[in-house]
GULUM-638915 format. One record per atom (N, C-alpha, C): atom name; x, y, z. Coordinates in steps of 0.2 Angstrom, whole numbers. Example, Ala and Ser with C-alpha at 12.3 -4.5 7.8 and 13.67 -1.06 7.14 Angstrom:
# residues 2
  a    px    py    pz
  N    66   -28    39
 CA    62   -22    39
  C    66   -16    39
  N    64   -11    35
 CA    68    -5    36
  C    64     0    39
***
This chain:
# residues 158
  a    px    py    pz
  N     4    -6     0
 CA     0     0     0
  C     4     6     0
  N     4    10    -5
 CA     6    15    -6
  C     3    21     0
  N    11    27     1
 CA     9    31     5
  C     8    36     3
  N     4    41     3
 CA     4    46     0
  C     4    51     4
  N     7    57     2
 CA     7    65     6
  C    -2    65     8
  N    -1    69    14
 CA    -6    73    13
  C    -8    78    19
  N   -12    83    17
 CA    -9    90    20
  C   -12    90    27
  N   -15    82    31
 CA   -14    84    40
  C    -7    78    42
  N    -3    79    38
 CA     3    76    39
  C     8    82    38
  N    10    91    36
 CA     7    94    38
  C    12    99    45
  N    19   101    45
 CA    21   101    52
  C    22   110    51
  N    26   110    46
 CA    29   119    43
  C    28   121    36
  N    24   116    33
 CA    23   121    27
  C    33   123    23
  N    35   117    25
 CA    44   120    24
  C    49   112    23
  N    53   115    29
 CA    61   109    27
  C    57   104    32
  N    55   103    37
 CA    51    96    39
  C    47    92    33
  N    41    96    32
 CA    38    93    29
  C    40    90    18
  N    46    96    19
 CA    50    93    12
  C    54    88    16
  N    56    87    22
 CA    60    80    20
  C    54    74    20
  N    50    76    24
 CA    46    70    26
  C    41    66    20
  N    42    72    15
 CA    38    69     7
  C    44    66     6
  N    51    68     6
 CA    57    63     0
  C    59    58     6
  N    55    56    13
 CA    56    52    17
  C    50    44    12
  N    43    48    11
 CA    39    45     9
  C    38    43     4
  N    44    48    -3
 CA    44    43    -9
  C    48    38    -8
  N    54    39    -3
 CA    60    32    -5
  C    56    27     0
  N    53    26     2
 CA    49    22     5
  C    44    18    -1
  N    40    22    -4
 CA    37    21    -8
  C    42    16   -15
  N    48    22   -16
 CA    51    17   -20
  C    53    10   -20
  N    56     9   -14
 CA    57     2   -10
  C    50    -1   -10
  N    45    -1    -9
 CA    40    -4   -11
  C    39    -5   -18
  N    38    -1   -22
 CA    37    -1   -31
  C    45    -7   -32
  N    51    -7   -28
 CA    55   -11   -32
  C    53   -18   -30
  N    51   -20   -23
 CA    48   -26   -19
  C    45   -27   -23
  N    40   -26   -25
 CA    34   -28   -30
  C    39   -29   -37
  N    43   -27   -40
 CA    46   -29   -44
  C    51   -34   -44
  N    52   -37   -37
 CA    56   -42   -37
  C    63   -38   -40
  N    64   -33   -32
 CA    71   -30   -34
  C    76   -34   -31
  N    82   -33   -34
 CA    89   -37   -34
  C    92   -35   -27
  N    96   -39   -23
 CA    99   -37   -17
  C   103   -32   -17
  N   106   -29   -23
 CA   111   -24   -23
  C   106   -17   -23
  N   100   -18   -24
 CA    95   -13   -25
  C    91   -10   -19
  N    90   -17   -17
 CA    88   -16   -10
  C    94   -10    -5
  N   100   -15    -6
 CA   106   -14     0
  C   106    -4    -1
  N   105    -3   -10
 CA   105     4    -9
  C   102     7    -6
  N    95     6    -7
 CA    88    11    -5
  C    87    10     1
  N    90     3     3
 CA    91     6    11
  C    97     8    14
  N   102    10    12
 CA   109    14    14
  C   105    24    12
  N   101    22     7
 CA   103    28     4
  C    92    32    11
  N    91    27    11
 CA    85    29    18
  C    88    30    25
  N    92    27    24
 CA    95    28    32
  C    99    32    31
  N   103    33    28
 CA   107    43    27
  C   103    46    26
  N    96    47    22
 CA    90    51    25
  C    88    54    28
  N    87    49    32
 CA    85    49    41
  C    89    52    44
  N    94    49    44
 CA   100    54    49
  C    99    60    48
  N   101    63    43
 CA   101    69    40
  C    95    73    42
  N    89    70    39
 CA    84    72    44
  C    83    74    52
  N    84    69    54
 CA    84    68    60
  C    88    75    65
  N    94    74    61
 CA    98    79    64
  C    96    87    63
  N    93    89    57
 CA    89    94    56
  C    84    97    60
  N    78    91    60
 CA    72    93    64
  C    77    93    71
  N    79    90    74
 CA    82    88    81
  C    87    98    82
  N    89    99    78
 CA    94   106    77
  C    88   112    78
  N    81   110    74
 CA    76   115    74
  C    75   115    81
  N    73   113    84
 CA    69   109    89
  C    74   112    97
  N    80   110    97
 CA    85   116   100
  C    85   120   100
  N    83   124    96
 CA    84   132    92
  C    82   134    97
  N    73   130    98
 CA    68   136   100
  C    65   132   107
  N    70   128   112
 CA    68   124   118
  C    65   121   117
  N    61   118   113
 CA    56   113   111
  C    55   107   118
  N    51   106   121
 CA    49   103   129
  C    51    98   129
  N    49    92   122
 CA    48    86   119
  C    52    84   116
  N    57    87   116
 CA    66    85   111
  C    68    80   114
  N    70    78   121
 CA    74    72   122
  C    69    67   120
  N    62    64   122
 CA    58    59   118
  C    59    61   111
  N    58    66   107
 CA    58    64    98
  C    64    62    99
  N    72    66   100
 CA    76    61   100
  C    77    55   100
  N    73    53   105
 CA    73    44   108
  C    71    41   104
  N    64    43   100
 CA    60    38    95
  C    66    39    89
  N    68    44    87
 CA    72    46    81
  C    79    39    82
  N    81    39    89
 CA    88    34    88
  C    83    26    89
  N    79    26    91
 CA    75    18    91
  C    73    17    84
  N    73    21    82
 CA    71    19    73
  C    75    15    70
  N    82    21    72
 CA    87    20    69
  C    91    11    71
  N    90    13    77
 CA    91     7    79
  C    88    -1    74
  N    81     0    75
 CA    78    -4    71
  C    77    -5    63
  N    77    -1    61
 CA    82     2    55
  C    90    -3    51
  N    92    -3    57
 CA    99    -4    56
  C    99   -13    57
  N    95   -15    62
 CA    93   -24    64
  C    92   -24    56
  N    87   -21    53
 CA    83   -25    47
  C    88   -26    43
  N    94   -20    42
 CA    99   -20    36
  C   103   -27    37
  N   106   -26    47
 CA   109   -35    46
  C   104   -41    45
  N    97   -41    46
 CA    95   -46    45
  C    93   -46    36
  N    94   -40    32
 CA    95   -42    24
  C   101   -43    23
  N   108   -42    27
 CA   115   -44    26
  C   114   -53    27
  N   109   -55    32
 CA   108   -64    32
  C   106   -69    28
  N    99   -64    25
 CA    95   -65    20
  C   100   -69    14
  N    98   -74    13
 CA   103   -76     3
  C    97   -77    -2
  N    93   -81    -1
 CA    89   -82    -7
  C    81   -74   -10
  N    80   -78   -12
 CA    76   -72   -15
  C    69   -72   -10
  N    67   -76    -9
 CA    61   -77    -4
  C    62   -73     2
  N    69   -76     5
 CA    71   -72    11
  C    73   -64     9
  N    76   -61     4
 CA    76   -54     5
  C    67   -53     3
  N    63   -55     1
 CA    59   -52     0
  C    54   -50     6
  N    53   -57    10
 CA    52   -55    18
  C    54   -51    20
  N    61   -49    20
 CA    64   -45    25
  C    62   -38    21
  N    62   -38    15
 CA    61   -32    10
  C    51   -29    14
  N    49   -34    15
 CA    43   -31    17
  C    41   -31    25
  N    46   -34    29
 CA    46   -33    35
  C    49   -24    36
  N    55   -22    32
 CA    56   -15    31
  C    51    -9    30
  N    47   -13    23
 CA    38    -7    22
  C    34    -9    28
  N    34   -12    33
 CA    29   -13    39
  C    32    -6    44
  N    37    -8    46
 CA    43    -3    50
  C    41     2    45
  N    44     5    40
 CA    44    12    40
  C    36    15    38
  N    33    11    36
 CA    25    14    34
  C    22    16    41
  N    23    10    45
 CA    21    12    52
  C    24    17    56
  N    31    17    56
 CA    34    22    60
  C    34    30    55
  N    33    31    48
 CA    32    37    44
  C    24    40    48
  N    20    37    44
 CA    13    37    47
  C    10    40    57
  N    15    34    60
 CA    14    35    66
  C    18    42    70
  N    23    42    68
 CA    29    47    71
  C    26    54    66
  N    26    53    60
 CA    25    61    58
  C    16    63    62
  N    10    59    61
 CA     3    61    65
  C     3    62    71
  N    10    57    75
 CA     8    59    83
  C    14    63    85
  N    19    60    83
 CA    24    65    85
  C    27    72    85
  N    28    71    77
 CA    28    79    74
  C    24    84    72
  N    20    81    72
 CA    15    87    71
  C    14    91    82
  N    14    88    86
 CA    16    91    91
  C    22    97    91
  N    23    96    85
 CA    30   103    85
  C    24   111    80
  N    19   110    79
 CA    15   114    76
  C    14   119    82
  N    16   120    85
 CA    14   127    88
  C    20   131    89
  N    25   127    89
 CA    33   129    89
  C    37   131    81
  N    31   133    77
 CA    34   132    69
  C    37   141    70
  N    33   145    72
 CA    33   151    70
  C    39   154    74
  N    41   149    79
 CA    49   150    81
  C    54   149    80
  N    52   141    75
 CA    57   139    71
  C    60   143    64
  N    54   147    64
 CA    55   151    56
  C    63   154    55
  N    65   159    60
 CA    71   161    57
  C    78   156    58
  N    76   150    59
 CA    82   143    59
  C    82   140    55
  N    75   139    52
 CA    75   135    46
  C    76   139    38
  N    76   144    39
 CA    74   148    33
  C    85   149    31
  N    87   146    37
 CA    95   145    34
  C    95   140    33
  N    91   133    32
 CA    92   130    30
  C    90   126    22
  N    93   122    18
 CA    92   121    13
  C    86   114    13
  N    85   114     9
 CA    82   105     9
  C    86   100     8
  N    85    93    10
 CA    89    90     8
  C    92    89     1
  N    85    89    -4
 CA    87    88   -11
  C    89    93   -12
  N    89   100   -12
 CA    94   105   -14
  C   101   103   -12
  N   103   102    -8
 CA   110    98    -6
  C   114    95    -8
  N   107    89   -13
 CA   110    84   -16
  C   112    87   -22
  N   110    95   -25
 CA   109    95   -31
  C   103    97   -35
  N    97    96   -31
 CA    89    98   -32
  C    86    92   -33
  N    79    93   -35
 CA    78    86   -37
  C    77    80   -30
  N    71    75   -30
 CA    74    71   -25
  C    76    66   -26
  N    80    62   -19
 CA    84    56   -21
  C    80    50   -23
  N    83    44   -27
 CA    77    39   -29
  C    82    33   -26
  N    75    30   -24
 CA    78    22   -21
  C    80    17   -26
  N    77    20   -30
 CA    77    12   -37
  C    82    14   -41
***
């Protein structure tokens, strides 16, 4: 099941909400290549290349979030590193994986974890940062988006 943006997901109108769309296509794209019975080398990218994502992400909103005391930083921290943490189990249990059956499994144990935690963590978590945007404004307006970063455009999993 495809995920799609939608606007009570919803946090600034800005660099939150632009990474958290190119969080939801390389999710998506990992999905559309699963269904195509993607190769292990394909795999091992869109998930090295979701997890430097994340980080990156993570480190941004976590930097906003600082800026302006935000009450709830040390919890969004903790969910941000148990992600990663779980995140990073999955990639060694696709390092185990050999046949194609088992990367597929593990390929869609992956889309469980991030569907659930994109969905869950941006409607309950982040969006608790919505009353803190307009404090956030002169922090984030230094900052670029990710895909600018990389050169414009956003990154692709496939």
């Amino acid at each position: 099941m495809t995920v799609h943006w939608r606007k009570e997901m919803s946090v600034d109108d800005s660099v939150i909400d632009d990474d958290h769309k190119v969080l939801i296509d390389l999710v998506n794209a990992i999905e559309g290549a699963v269904n195509k019975k993607l190769t292990v080398a394909a795999l091992d990218r869109s998930l090295m290349l979701l997890k430097h994502y994340a980080l990156e992400h993570f480190k941004r909103e976590e930097a906003l979030q600082r800026a302006v005391h935000y009450p709830f930083y040390q919890a969004h921290a903790c969910e941000h590193r148990d992600l990663v943490k779980r995140l990073e189990a999955i990639i060694a249990h696709r390092g185990a994986a050999q046949s194609g059956y088992e990367i597929t499994v593990v390929a869609r144990e992956i889309l469980d974890l991030l569907k659930e935690w994109l969905i869950e963590h941006i409607l309950h978590t982040d969006l608790r940062m919505r009353p803190y945007v307009a404090q956030m404004r002169p922090y984030r307006q230094r900052m670029t988006t990710l895909g600018e970063c990389r050169g414009g455009g956003r990154p692709s999993a496939a």
